[in-house]
C-alpha positions as CSV (number, residue, x, y, z in Angstrom):
1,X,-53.5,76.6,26.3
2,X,-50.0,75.5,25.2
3,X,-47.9,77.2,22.7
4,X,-49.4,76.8,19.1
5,X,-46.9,74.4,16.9
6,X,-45.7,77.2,13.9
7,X,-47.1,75.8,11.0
8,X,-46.9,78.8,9.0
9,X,-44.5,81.7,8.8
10,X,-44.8,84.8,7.3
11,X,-41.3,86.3,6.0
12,X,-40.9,89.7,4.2
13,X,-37.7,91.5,5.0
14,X,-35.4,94.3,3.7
15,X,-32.7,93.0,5.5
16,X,-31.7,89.6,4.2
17,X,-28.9,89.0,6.2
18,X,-28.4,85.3,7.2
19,X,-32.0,85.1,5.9
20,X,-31.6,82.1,3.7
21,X,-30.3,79.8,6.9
22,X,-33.1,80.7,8.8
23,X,-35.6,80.4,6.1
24,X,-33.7,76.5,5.5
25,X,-33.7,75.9,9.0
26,X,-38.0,76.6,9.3
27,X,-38.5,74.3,6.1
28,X,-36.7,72.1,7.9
29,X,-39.1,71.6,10.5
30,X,-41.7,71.7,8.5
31,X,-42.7,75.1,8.3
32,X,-44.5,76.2,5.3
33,X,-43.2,79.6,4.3
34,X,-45.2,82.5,2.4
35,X,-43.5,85.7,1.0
36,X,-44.0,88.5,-0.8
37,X,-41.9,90.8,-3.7
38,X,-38.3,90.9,-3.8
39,X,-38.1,88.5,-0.5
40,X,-39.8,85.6,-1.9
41,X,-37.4,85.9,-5.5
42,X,-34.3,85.6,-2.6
43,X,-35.6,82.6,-0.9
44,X,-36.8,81.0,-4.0
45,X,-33.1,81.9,-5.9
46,X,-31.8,79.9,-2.8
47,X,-34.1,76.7,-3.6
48,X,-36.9,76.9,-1.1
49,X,-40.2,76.2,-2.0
50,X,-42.3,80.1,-1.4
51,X,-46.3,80.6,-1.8
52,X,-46.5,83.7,-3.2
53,X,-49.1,86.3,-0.2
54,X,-50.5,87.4,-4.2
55,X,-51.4,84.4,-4.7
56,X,-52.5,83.5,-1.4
57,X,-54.9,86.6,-1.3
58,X,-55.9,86.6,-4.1
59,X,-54.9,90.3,-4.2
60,X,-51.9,91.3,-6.4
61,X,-49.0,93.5,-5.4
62,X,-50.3,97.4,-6.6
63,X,-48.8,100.8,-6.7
64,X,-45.2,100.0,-7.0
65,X,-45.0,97.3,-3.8
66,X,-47.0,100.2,-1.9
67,X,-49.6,97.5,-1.1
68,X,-49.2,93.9,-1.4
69,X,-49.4,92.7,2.6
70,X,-51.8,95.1,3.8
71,X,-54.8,92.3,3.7
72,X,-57.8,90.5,5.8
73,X,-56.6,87.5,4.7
74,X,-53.2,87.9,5.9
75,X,-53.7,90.2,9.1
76,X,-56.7,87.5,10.3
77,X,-54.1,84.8,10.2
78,X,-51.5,87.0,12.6
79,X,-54.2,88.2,15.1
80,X,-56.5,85.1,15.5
81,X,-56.3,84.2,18.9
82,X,-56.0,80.1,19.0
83,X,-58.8,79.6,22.3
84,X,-61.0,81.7,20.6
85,X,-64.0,79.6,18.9
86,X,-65.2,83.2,17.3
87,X,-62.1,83.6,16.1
88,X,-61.2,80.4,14.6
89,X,-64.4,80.1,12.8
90,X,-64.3,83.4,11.2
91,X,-60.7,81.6,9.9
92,X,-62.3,78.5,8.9
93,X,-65.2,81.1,6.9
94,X,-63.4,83.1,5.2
95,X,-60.5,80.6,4.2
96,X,-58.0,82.1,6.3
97,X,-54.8,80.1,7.4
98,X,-52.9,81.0,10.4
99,X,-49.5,82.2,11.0
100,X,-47.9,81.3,14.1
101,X,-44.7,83.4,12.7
102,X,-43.9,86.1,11.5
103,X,-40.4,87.8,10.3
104,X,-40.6,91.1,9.4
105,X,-38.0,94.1,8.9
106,X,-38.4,97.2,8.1
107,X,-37.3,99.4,4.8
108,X,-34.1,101.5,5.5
109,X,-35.1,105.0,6.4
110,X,-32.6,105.7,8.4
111,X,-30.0,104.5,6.1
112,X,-31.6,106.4,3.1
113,X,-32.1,109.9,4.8
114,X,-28.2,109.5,5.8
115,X,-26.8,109.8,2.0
116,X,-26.0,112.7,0.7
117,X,-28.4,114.0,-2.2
118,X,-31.6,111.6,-0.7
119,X,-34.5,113.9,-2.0
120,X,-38.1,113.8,-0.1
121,X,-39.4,111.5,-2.6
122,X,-37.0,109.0,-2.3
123,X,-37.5,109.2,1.7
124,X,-41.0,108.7,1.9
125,X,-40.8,105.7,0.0
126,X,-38.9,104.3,2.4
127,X,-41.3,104.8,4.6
128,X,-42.9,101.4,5.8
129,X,-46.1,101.0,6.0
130,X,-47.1,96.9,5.8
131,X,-44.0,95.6,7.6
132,X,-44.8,97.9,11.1
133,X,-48.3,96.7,10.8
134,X,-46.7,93.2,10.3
135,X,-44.8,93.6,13.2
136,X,-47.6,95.2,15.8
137,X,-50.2,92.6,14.8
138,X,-47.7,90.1,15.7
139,X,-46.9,91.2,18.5
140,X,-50.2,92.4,20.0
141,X,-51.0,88.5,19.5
142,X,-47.7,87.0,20.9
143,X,-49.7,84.9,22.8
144,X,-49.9,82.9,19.9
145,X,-47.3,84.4,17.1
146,X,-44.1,84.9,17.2
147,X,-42.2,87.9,15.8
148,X,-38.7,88.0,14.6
149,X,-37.5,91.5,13.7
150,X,-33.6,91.1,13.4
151,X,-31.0,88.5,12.1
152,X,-29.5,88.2,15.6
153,X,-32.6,86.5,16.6
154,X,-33.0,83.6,14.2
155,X,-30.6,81.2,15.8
156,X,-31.9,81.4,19.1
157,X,-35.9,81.6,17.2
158,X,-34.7,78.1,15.5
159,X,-33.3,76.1,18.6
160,X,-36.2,77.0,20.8
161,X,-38.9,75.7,17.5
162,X,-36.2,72.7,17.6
163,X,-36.2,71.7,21.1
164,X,-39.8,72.5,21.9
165,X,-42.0,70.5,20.0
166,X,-42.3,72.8,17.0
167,X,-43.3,75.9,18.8
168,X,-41.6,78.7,21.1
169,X,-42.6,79.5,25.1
170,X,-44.7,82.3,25.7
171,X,-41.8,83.9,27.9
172,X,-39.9,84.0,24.3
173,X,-43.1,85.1,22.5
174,X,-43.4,88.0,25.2
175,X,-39.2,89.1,25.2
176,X,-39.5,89.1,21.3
177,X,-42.9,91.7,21.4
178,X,-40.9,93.7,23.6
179,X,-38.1,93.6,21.0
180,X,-40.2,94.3,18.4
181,X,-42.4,97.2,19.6
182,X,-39.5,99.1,20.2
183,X,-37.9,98.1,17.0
184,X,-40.9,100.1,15.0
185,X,-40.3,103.0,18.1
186,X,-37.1,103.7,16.4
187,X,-38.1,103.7,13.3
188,X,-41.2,105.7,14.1
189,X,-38.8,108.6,15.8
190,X,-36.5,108.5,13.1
191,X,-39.3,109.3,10.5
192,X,-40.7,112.2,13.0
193,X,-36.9,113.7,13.6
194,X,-36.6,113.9,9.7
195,X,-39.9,115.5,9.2
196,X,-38.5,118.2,12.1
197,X,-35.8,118.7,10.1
198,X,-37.8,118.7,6.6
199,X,-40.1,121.4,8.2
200,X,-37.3,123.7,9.5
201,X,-37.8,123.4,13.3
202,X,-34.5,123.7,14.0
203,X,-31.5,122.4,16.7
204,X,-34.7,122.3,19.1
205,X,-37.9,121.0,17.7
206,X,-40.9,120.8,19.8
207,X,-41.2,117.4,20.7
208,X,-37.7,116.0,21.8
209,X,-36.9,112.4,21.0
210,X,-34.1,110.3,22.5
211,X,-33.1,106.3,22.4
212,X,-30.9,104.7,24.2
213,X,-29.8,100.9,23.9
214,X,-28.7,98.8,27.1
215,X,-24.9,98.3,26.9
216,X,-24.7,96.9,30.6
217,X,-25.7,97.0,34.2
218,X,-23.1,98.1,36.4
219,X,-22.2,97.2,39.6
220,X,-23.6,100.2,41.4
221,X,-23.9,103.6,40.5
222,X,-22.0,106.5,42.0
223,X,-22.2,104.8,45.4
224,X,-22.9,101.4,46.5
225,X,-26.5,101.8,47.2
226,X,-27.5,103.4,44.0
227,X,-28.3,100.6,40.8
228,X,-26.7,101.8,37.5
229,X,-26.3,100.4,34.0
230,X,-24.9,101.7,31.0
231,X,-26.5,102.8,27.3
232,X,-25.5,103.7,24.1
233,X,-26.8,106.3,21.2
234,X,-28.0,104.9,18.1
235,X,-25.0,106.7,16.6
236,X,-22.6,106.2,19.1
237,X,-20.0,103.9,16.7
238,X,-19.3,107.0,14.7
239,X,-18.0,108.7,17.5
240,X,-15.1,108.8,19.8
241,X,-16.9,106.9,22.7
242,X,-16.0,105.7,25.7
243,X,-19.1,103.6,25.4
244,X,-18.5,101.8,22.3
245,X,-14.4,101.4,23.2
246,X,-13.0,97.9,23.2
247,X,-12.0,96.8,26.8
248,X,-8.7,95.0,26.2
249,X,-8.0,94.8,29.6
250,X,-8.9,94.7,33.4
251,X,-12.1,94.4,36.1
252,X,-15.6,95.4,35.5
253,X,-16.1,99.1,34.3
254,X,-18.0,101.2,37.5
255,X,-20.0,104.0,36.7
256,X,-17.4,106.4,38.1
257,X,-14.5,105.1,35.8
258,X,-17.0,105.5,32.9
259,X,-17.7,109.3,34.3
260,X,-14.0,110.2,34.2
261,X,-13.3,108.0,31.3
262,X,-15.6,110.2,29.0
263,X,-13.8,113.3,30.6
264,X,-10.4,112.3,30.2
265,X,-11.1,111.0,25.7
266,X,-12.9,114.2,25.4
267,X,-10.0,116.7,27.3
268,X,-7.4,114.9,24.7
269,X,-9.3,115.1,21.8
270,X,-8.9,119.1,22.0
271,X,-4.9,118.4,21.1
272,X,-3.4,118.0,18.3
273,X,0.3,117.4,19.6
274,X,0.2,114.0,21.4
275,X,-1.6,114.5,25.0
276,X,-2.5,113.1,27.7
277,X,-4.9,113.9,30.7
278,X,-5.0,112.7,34.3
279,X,-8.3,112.6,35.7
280,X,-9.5,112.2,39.2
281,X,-13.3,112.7,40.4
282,X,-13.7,114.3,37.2
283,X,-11.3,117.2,37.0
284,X,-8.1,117.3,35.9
285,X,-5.0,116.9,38.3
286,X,-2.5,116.9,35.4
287,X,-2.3,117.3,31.8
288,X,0.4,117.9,29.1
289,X,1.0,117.8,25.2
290,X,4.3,117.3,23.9
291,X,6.1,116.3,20.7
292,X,5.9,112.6,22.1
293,X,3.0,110.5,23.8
294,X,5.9,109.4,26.5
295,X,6.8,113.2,27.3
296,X,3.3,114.1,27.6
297,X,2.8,111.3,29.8
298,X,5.7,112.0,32.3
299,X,4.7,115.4,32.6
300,X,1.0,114.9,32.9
301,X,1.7,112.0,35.9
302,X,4.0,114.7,37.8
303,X,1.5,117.7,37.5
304,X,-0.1,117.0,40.8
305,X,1.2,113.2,41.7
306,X,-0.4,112.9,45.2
307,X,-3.7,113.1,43.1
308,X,-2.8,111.2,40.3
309,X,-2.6,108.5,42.3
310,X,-5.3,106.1,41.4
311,X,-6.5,108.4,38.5
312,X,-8.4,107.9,35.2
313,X,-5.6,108.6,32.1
314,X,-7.0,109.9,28.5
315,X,-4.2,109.5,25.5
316,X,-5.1,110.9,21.9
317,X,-2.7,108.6,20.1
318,X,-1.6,104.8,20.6
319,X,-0.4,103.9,23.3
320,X,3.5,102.7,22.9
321,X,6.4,100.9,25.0
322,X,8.0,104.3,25.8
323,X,4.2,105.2,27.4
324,X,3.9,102.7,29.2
325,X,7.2,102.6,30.7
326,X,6.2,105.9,32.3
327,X,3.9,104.0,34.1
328,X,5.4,100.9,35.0
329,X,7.3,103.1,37.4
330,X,7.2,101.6,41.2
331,X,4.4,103.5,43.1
332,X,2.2,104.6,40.8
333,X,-1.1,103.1,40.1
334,X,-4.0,104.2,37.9
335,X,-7.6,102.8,37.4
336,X,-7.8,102.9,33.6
337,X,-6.6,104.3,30.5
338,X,-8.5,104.9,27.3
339,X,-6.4,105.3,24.2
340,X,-6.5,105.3,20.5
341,X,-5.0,102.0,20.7
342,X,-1.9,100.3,22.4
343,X,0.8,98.4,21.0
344,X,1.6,94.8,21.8
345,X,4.4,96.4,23.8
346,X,2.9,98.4,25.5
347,X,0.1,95.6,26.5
348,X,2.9,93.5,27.8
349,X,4.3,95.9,30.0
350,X,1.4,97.3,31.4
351,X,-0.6,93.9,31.9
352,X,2.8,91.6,33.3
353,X,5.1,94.5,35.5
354,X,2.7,97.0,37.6
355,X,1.5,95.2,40.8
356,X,-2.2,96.3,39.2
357,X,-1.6,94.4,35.8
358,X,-4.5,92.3,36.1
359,X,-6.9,94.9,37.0
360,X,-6.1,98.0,35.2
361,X,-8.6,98.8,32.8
362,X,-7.7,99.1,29.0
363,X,-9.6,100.7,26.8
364,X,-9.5,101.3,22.9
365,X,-11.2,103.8,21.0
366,X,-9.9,102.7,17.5
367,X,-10.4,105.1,14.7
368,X,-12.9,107.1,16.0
369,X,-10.5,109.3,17.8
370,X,-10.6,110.9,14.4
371,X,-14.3,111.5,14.3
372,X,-16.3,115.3,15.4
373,X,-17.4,114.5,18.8
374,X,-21.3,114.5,19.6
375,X,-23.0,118.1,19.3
376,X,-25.1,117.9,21.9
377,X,-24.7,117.9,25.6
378,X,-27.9,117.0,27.6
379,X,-28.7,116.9,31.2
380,X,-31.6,115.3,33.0
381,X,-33.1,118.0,36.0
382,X,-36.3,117.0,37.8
383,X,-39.4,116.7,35.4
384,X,-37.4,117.4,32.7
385,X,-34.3,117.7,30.2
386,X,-31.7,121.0,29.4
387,X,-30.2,120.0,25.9
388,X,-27.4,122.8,24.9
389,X,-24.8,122.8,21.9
390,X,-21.8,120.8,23.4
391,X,-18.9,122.9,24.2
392,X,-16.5,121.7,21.9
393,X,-16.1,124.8,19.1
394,X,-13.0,125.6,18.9
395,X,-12.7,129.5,20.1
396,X,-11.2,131.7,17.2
397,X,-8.5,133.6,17.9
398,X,-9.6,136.5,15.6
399,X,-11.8,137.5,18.4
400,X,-9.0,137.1,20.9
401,X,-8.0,141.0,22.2
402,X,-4.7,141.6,24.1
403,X,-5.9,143.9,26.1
404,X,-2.5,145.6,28.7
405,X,-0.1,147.0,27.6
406,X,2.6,143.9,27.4
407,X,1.8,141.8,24.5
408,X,2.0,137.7,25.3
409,X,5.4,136.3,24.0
410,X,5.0,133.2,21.8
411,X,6.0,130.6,24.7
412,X,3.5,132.6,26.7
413,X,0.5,132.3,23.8
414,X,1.3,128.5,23.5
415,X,0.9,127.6,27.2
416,X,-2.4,130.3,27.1
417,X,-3.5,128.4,24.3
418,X,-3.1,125.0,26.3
419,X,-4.4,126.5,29.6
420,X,-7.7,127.7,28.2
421,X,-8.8,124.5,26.4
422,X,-8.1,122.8,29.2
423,X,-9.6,125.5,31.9
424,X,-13.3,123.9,29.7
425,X,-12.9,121.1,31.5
426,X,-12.5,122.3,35.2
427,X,-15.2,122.4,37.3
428,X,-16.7,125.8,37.6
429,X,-15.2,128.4,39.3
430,X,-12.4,127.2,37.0
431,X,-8.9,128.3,37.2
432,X,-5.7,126.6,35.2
433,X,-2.1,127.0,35.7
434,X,0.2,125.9,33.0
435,X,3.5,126.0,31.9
436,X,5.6,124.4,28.7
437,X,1.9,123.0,27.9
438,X,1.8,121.3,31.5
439,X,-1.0,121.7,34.0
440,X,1.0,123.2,37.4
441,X,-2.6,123.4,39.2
442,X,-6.3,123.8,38.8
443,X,-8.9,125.3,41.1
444,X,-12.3,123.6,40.5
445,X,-15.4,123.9,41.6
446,X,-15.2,126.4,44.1
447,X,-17.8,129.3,45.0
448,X,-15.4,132.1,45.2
449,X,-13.3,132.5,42.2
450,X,-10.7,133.7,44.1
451,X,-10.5,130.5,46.2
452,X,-9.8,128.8,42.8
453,X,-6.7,131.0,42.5
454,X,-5.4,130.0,45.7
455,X,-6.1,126.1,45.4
456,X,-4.0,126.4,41.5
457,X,-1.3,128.2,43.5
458,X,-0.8,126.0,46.0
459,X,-0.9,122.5,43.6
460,X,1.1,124.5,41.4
461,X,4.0,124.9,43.9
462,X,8.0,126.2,43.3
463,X,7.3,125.8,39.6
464,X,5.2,128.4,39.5
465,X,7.2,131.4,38.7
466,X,6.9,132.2,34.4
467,X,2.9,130.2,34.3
468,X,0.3,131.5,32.8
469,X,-3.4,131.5,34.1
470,X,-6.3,130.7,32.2
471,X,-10.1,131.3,33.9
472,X,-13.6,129.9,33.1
473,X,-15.5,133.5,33.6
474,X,-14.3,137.4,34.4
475,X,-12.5,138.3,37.4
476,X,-15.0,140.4,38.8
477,X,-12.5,142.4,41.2
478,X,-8.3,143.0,41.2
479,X,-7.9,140.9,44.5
480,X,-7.2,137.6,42.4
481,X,-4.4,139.2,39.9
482,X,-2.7,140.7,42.6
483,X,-2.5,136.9,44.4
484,X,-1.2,135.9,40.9
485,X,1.5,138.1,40.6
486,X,2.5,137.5,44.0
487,X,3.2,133.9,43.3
488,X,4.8,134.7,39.8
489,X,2.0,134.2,37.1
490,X,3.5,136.7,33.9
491,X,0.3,136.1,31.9
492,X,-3.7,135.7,32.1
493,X,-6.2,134.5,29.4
494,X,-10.1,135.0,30.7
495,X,-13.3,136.2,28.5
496,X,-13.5,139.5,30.1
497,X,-17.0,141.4,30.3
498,X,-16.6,142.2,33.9
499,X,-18.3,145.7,35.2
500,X,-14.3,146.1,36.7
501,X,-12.3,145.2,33.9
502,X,-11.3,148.3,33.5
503,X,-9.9,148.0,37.3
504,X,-8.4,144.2,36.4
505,X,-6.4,145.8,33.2
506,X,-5.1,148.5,35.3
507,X,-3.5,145.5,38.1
508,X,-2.2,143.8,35.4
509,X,-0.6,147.1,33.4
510,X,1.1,147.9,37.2
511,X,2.2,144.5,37.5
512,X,3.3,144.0,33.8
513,X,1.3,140.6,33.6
514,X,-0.2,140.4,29.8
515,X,-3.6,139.6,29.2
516,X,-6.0,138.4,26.8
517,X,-9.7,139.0,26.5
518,X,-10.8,136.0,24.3
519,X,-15.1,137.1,24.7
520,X,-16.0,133.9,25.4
521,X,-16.5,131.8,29.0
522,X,-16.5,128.2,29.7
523,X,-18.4,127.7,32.2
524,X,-18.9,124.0,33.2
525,X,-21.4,123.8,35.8
């Protein structure tokens, strides 16, 4: 059977966006429009002719607009099916008209439960009822109806009905169902999350529920063989994202930049001096924070500059000319930078002298960078999901315990301070060196904790002698402080709560390193 010519549409929306050009543009061709409530005053106070569903039913609007589309004589209409004889005569007996479209959205839940003061009352009235059983009538019966659930859809809705003699393709029908069941999915989970929250179920209800939107599909995943694409949170433009960062520059995004992307924004965001981190394979190779971006920079670039070559760069503030100069340097080249912003300056340097101009990827995270970060760090494992608090609490230093006999110095606190924000960030078994807030080296990742120590060491260097160490986890024996003091550490920050930190105080004490318990690990598996 072809595509039934719309005739009819039904419209009833909460969201009148743009509504009154696509309302104009269906009269236009011809379409004869019903309505209910405050949706049918809107269309009329904008000169189009409305039949009133009341009127149509023959059913008024009760219990404060609680019931007004929930009818046979509207619902028989949405679902006939059009090659049906059954179905069309049970129309033509009752007197029910068809409606080959409908265009329904849903009351603001969401947007309700998100102001402060919303009571329970006020949330379960905006609770829909007759616009998702709009929308899943409709789209159960695509076959023949067509369902419009969002503004961004009307133009496209309109210049099919225009160019296809009065009627949309079933391939459009189909894509549109699609769009529309899991338009009431959303709103469906973020009913059941507040009712979680309402009934006290705390950070981890029973029933976990997650949505992610399609940003893009990538080129390849981690490797060339392995598909990839990119999505977003529904709440992911109130955060410092990566994600929802405006590209201002450069090739495609790959799934790896995006990996060390996130890694580098969320390292910076720890600093409130001006920062920036170098990232490659997902840990840092350098990192500094200094009274100027440009410092910072330079510092951060020469922490381990055989790695830093080709790197991923995170900056907390925008981006200037004094920057990007840094980088503009013959022989360097990095991948992509994210930023708060850049400067026209700094644009024109970075996209006109560098050999990698054109493809150097420039992102902007805007005013976000000001925003808490997301709580919640998840991780998909075979048949199933580990969700955790993120590990982004700042660690107080109340709790911090000097624990030798040689107190820190104030340089010596500072670079601690620095060194164990950033040892979060390091691969697990996770060692910093810093010094004058500048990562000298990092062991990541390693199994033996004192392998760590070594790797730091050796990136680290000549300019070792007066660093500090930070550590993920205890030192569970003396061999690694007595490797640190060889090479000229004066201070250690760890969490302590080793069975032998009695014997690790006593190395340090001979050695007259300081050290600071701070009762709190950062692992990062």
């Amino acid at each position: 059977m072809e595509s039934p010519k719309i005739q009819r549409a039904l419209i009833s929306v909460s969201d009148k966006t743009n509504l009154d050009t696509f309302a104009r543009g269906l009269a236009a061709l011809g379409v004869e429009i019903y309505s209910t409530g405050g949706t049918r005053t809107f269309l009329e106070s904008q000169g189009l002719s409305v039949r009133d569903v009341s009127e149509y039913t023959g059913f008024p609007e009760m219990m404060n607009g609680r019931l007004k589309t929930l009818h046979p004589a509207v619902f028989g209409g949405i679902l006939a099916r059009h090659d049906r004889e059954d179905d069309l005569a049970g129309l033509k007996a009752h007197g029910i008209v068809t409606f080959e479209l409908v265009c329904v959205n849903l009351y603001p839940f969401e947007a309700t439960v998100a102001k402060e003061g919303t009571t329970a009352a006020e949330a379960i009235e905006k609770i829909d009822i007759g616009g998702p059983s709009l929308v899943r009538a409709a789209s159960k019966n695509h076959q023949f109806t067509t369902i419009v659930t969002n503004a961004g859809q009307y133009d496209a809705v309109l210049e099919e009905i225009r160019n296809n003699n009065g009627s949309t393709t079933l391939q459009t029908r189909r894509s549109l169902a699609a769009a529309a069941f899991a338009h009431t999915a959303h709103y469906d989970t973020a009913i059941a999350d507040w009712f979680a929250k309402e009934l006290g179920e705390g950070d981890f209800p029973e029933t976990s529920r997650f949505e992610f939107c399609k940003v893009a599909e990538l080129r390849y995943g981690e490797n060339p063989h392995q598909q990839a694409a990119v999505y977003r949170t529904p709440d992911a433009d109130r955060r410092p994202s990566i994600v929802t960062a405006r590209k201002l520059n450069g090739k495609e995004l790959s799934y790896n930049n995006l990996m060390d992307l996130d890694a580098a924004l969320s390292m910076v965001l720890r600093c409130k001096d001006p920062a920036v981190a170098v990232i490659k394979h997902n840990n840092p190779c350098g990192a500094a924070e200094a009274e100027t971006l440009s410092i910072a920079c330079e510092r951060a670039m020469a922490g381990d500059p055989l790695s830093a070559f080709g790197s991923i760069l995170g900056m907390n503030r925008v981006m200037d000319a004094a920057t990007a100069k840094v980088l503009c340097e013959p022989g360097l080249f990095v991948e992509a930078i994210v930023a708060e912003d850049f400067t026209p300056e700094a644009m024109e340097l970075l996209t006109t002298i560098p050999k990698w101009r054109n493809n150097v990827r420039l992102m902007a995270v805007g005013e976000n960078i000001r925003q808490p970060q997301t709580p919640w760090a998840w991780r998909y494992i075979e048949g199933g999901l580990l969700i955790q608090n993120a590990d982004v609490q700042d660690d107080p230093e109340s709790e911090w315990n000097v624990v030798t006999k040689v107190e820190p110095s104030e340089k010596q606190l500072d670079d601690m301070r620095f060194a164990w924000d950033l040892c979060r960030f390091v691969k697990s078994n996770a060692i910093v060196l810093a010094k004058d807030r500048m990562l000298l080296g990092a062991g990541a990742g390693q199994m033996s904790r004192v392998d760590s120590v070594e790797i730091a060491i050796k990136k680290a260097g000549d300019r070792i002698d007066g660093a500090v160490l930070a550590s993920d986890a205890f030192f569970p024996f003396s061999d690694s402080i007595e490797r640190a003091h060889a090479a000229g550490i004066t201070a250690l920050i760890q969490p302590g709560g080793s069975r032998n930190d009695q014997q690790v105080i006593d190395a340090c004490d001979a050695f007259g390193i300081s050290m600071i318990f701070t009762g709190r690990r950062h692992f990062r598996h």
